[in-house]
N, C-alpha and C positions, 0 to 999 in steps of 0.2 A: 393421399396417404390413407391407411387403411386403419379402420378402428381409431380415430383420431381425438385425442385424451385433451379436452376443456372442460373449462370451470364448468360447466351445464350438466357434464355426466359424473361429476365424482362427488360419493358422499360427503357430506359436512365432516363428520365425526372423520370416513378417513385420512380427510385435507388437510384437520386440525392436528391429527397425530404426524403424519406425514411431515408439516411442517416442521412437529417440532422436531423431529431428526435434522430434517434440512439446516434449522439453524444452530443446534449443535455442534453441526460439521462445520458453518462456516465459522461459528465461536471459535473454536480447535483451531482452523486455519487462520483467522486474525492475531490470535492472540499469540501463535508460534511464530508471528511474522516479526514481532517486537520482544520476544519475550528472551532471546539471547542478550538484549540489549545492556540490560544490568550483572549479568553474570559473566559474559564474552570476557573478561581479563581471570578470571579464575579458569572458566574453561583450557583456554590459548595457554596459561602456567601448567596448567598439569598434564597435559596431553604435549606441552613442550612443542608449540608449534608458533610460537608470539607470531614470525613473520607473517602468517598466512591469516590474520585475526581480521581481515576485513571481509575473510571470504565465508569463514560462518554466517553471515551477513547474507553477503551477495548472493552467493550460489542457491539460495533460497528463493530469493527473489528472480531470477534470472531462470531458471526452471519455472517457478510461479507462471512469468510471463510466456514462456515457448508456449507452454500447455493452455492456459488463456484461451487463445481463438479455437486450438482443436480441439478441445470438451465442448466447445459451445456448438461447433458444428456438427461432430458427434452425435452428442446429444438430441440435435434434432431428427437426425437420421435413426439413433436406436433407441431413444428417447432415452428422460432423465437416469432412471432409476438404475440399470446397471453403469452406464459413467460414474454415478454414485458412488455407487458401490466399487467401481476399480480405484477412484478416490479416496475413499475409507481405507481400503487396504493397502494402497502405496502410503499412503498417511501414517497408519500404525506400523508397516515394514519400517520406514525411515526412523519413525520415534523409537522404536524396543531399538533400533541399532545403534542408533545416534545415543542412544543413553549407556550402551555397552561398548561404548566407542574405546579404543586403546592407544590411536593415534589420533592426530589431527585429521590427515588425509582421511582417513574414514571415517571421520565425524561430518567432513565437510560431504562427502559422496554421501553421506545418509542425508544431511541439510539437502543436499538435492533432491533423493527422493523424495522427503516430506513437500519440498517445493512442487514437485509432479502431480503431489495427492491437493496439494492446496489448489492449485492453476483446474483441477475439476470440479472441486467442492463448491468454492466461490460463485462461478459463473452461472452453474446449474442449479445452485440454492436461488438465486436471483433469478433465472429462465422460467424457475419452475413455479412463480409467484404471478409470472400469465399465464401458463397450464390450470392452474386451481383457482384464481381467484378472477373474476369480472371486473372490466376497467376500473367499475365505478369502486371496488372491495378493494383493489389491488393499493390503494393510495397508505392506509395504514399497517397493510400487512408489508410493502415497502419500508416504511417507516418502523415498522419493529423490528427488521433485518438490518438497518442503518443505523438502529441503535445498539444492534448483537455486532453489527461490525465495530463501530467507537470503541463500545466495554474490550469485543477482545483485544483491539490495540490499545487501547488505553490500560487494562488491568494485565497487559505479556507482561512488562517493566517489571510490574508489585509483585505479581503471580513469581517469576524466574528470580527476582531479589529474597524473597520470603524462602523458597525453597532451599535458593543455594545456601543460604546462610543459617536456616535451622535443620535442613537434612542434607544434600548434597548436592550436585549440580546435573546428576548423573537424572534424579527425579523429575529434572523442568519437561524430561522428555516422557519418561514413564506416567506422567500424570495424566498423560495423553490418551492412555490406553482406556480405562471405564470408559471416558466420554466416548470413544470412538464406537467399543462395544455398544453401547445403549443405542449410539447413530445408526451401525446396524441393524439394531433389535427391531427400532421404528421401521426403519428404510424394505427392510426383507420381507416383513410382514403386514405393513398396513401403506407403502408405496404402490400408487397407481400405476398399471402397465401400459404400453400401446408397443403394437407392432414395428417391428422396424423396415424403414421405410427402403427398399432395398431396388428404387427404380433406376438411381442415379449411379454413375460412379463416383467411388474417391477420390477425392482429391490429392494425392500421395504428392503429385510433383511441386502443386501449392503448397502442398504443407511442409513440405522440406524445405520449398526456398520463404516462404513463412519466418519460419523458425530459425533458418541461419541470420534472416533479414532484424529478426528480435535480437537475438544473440550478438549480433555484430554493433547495433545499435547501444543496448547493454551494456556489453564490454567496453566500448568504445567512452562511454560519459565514467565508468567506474576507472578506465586507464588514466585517464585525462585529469582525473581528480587526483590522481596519485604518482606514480612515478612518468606519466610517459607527458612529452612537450609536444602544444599546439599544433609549431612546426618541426617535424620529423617525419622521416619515412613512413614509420609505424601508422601516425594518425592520420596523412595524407592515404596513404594505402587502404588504411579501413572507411574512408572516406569513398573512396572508389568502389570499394566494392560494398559499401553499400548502396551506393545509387546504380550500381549495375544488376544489383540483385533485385531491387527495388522495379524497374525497366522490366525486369526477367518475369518476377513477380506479376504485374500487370498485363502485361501480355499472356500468361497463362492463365489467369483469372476469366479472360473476357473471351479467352477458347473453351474451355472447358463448361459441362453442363451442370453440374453442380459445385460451386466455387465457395474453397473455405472461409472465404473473404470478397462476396460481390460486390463489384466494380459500382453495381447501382447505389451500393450503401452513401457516395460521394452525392449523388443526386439529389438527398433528403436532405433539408435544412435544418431538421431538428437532430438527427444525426451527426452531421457534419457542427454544429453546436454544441453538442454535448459533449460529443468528444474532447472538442477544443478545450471546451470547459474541466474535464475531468482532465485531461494533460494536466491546464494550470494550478485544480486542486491538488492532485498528487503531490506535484512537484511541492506548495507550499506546506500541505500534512505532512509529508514524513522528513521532507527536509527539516522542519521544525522539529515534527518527533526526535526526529536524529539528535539533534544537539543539545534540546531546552535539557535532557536530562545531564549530559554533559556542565551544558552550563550549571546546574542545580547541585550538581557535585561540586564543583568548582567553587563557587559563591558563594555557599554555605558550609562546604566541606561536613556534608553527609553520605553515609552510606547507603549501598543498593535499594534495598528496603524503603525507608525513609522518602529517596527518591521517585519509586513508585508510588506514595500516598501523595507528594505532593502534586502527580501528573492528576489525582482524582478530582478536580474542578473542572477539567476539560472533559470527563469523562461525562461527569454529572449532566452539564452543558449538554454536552451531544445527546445525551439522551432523551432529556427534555424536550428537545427541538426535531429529533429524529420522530417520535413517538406524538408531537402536536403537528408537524408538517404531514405526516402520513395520515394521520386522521380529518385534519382539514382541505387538503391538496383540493381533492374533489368540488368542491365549495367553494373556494377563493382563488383555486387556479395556480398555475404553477410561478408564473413569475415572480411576484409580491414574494413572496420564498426564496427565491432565489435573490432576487435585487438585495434580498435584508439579509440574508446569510454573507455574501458577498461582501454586505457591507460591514458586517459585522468581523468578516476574517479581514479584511485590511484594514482596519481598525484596530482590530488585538497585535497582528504583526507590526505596526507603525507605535504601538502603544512600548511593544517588549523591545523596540529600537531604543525607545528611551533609558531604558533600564539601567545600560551602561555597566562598569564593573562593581557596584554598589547597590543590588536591587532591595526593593523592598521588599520584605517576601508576602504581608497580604495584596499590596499591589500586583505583583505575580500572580497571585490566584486567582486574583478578578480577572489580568487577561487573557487565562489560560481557560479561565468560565468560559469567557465574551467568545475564546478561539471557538470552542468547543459547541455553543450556542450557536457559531454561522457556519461549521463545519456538518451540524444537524441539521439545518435549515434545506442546505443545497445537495449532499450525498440521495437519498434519497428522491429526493424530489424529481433532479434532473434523468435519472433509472428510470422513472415513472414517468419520463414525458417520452424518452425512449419508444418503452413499450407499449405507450398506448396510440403510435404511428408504427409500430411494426405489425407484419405479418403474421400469425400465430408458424408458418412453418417455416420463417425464419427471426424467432425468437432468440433461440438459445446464439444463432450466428453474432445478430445483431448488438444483444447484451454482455458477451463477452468480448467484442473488440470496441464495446465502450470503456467496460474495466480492465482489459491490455492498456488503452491510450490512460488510461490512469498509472499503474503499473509502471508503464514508460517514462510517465512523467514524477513518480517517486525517485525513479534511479537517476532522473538527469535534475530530479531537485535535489537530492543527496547529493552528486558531484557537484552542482553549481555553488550549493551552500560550502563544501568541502575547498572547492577554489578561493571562495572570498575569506574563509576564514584563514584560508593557508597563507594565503599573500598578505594577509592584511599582520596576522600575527608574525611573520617574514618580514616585512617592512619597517613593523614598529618597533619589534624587539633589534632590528640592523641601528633604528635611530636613539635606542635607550642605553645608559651607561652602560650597563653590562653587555653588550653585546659582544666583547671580549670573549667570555664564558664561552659561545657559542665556536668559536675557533679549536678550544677545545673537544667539544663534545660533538659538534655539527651535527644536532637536531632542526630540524624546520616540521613548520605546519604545528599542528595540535605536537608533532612530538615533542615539539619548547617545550609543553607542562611539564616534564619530567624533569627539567632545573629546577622548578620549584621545591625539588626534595633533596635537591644538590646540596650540601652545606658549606661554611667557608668563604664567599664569593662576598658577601656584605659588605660595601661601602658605607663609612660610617655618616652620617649625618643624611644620608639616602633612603629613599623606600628600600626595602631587603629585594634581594632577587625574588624570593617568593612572590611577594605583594606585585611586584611590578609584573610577574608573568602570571598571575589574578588576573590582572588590572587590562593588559592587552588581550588575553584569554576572553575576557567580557566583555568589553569592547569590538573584537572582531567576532564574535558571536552574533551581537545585537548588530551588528552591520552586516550582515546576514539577514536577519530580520527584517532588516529596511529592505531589502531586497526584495523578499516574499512579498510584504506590503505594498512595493510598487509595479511587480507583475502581476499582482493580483486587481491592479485597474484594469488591467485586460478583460480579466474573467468579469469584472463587474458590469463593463462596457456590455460583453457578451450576456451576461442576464436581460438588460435590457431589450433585447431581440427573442428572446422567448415566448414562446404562446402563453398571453394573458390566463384566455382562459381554459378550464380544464376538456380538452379537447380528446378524439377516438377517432382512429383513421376508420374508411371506411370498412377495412378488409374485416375490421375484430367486428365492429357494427353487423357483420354477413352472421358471426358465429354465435 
């Protein structure tokens, strides 16, 4: 590769400004990830689209992930800084539209572009922290990225409840815009260049069956949690042809000369580790995210707002942990990190199992801290054991289809959590007196909470409807929870086999 852009040749002063656009970008993209979360039932009311309310959601994430592997392979080929930049500006197109939105359908086709500009932002803000920084630097500039990720999922909730509720909903998007500007400002002007590497071909036929291969996957855990059944055509079918694509897939990988997704990635054990690992974070972070604020509405019967302040102890958590793991990785090595973060997230999810329909709420905050403190520990850390066995020219490959198998794994921890709470609040409100009601109305899953505002229906000497579809509402939440808590002996198993100590493959050791 020509004119080849590491730590060794870029000023200090312009890595430090550079950075800070990088993590600008990826704050904007975290925090729009979550930040529909509290407002999505005002949105869905006035744009008059309720049925389609899970796809402002989805369709975000689902774009996110296509884009994922090809920014990152992109990236290595024309380097960071204009991927950036197509980033930045699919990111701001989708926000100024999505806030001028008049329908639904058009709010959710702009949720997708923003998802486009997110799936480059992300990847290559992370790529570009082995471009600028040496193994040995790279461990808390990690770590300060892994706490700009926490804050923005953690502060979307506040940020999008604060908005809608003292200026409009129309602004959670518009807010978008300075930051992005300024992301620019950094990125155009004080972003380092390198030539684009232009020996190889594209990968077009990878990337297409890539993409369908994410897509089908995607859609397939989002179906499943919602209307379509186990056994049917529909899921059997998607079934098929994802393993057909999946076949198609690999076989075109290990033809082709530059491959959007090397076959060798499978051969590295730390690789092949982390991935694992980041599936079963996902899956537990945002499934969790998903609901605790649900649950918090529920339990306490608070508003938007309100609910975003009390997501700020995980927030806090993460940050602490993000910002001391980065800064000591180097020194103590990566496992001890990982083993306690680990241990620390299955511990807070077996903790919120407890809770039941009756929490306490500074209980809740300690273990929304404790989540938040193993959720710091391990995001970072595990990125940075990554990179410091990849190749410099294929970074940006290797780091984005670590944070796809994460991605992945949010959307099949959102359905899974989406399953158990559906059956379980299905099952118990079938075994509760009132279950009568429901013959009228035939709600299932989360939609039972909407009896709760039913009136009329009150058996005297009984809990009220209300209370009791609380009470199951909480209950299959926290068993949810339990869930999280016990796939996550997985991931903790999997800490255990990580490199002790802080290790550098030989290839970065040449640079």
């Amino acid at each position: 590769m020509t004119d080849r852009l590491t730590y060794e040749n870029i000023s200090p002063q312009v890595r430090k400004l550079a950075m800070v656009g990088l993590a600008l970008g990826m704050l904007v993209a975290c925090m729009d990830g979550t930040i529909v979360g509290t407002c999505a039932n005002v949105i869905s009311k006035d744009l008059g689209g309720e049925e389609l309310y899970s796809w402002m959601i989805t369709t975000y994430l689902l774009c996110e992930s296509a884009m994922v592997p090809i920014a990152g392979k992109m990236s290595d080929r024309y380097g960071r800084k204009p991927l950036f930049l197509i980033g930045l500006i699919l990111f701001a197109a989708g926000s100024i539209f999505a806030g001028l939105s008049n329908s639904m359908l058009m709010f959710i086709i702009c949720r997708g572009v923003q998802g486009l500009g997110g799936g480059i932002l992300m990847p290559v803000a992370m790529a570009s922290v082995a471009d600028f920084y040496s193994p040995e630097d790279r461990g808390k500039v990690q770590g300060a990225l892994g706490a700009v990720f926490g804050v923005g999922s953690g502060i979307g909730p506040l940020v999008g409840g604060a908005l809608c509720e003292y200026i409009n909903w129309h602004w959670v998007f518009f807010i978008n815009i300075p930051i992005i500007l300024v992301c620019i400002l950094f990125t155009v002007k004080k972003f380092p260049e390198r030539k684009a590497d232009t020996s190889k071909k594209i990968d077009y036929a990878g990337i297409t069956v890539l993409t369908l291969i994410i897509l089908d996957v995607l859609l397939y855990f989002q179906w499943i949690s919602g209307e379509m059944e186990f056994i049917s055509a529909r899921s059997i079918g998607m079934i098929i042809i994802g393993i057909i694509l999946s076949i198609l897939f690999v076989s075109i990988e290990r033809r082709v000369e530059g491959p959007v997704l090397a076959p060798k990635l499978i051969h590295s054990p730390t690789f092949v580790k982390a991935s694992t690992y980041m599936f079963i974070m996902g899956l537990a972070m945002i499934g969790t995210l998903t609901f605790i604020a649900m649950y918090m509405q529920q339990m306490f019967d608070i508003g938007t707002m309100e609910c975003g302040f009390y997501l700020l102890p995980m927030v806090v958590g993460m940050m602490i942990t993000s910002m001391g793991s980065g800064m000591l990785v180097n020194k103590t090595g990566y496992r001890g990190w990982i083993v306690a973060g680990s241990t620390l997230i299955m511990a807070a999810l077996l903790l919120m199992y407890t809770m039941g329909s009756d929490p306490n709420k500074m209980l809740l905050f300690v273990y929304l801290f404790i989540f938040g403190l193993g959720l710091g520990c391990v995001n970072s850390t595990v990125m940075i054991s990554v990179q410091n066995h990849t190749s410099i020219e294929n970074m940006g490959m290797t780091t984005s289809a670590v944070s796809l198998m994460r991605n992945v794994g949010s959307t099949v921890g959102t359905a899974c959590y989406s399953l158990i709470i559906a059956s379980q609040m299905n099952s118990k409100f079938a075994d509760s007196t009132y279950s009568f009601v429901n013959d009228i109305f035939n709600f299932n899953g989360t939609g039972l909470i909407a009896l709760r505002y039913v009136p009329g229906f009150d058996i005297p000497g009984q809990a009220t409807l209300a209370e009791t579809i609380v009470e199951i509402f909480g209950t299959s939440v926290c068993a949810a929870f339990l869930f999280g808590g016990l796939i996550y002996i997985v991931a903790l198993v999997i800490s255990f086999t990580m490199d002790k100590k802080y290790t550098v493959s030989e290839d970065e050791n040449r640079h």
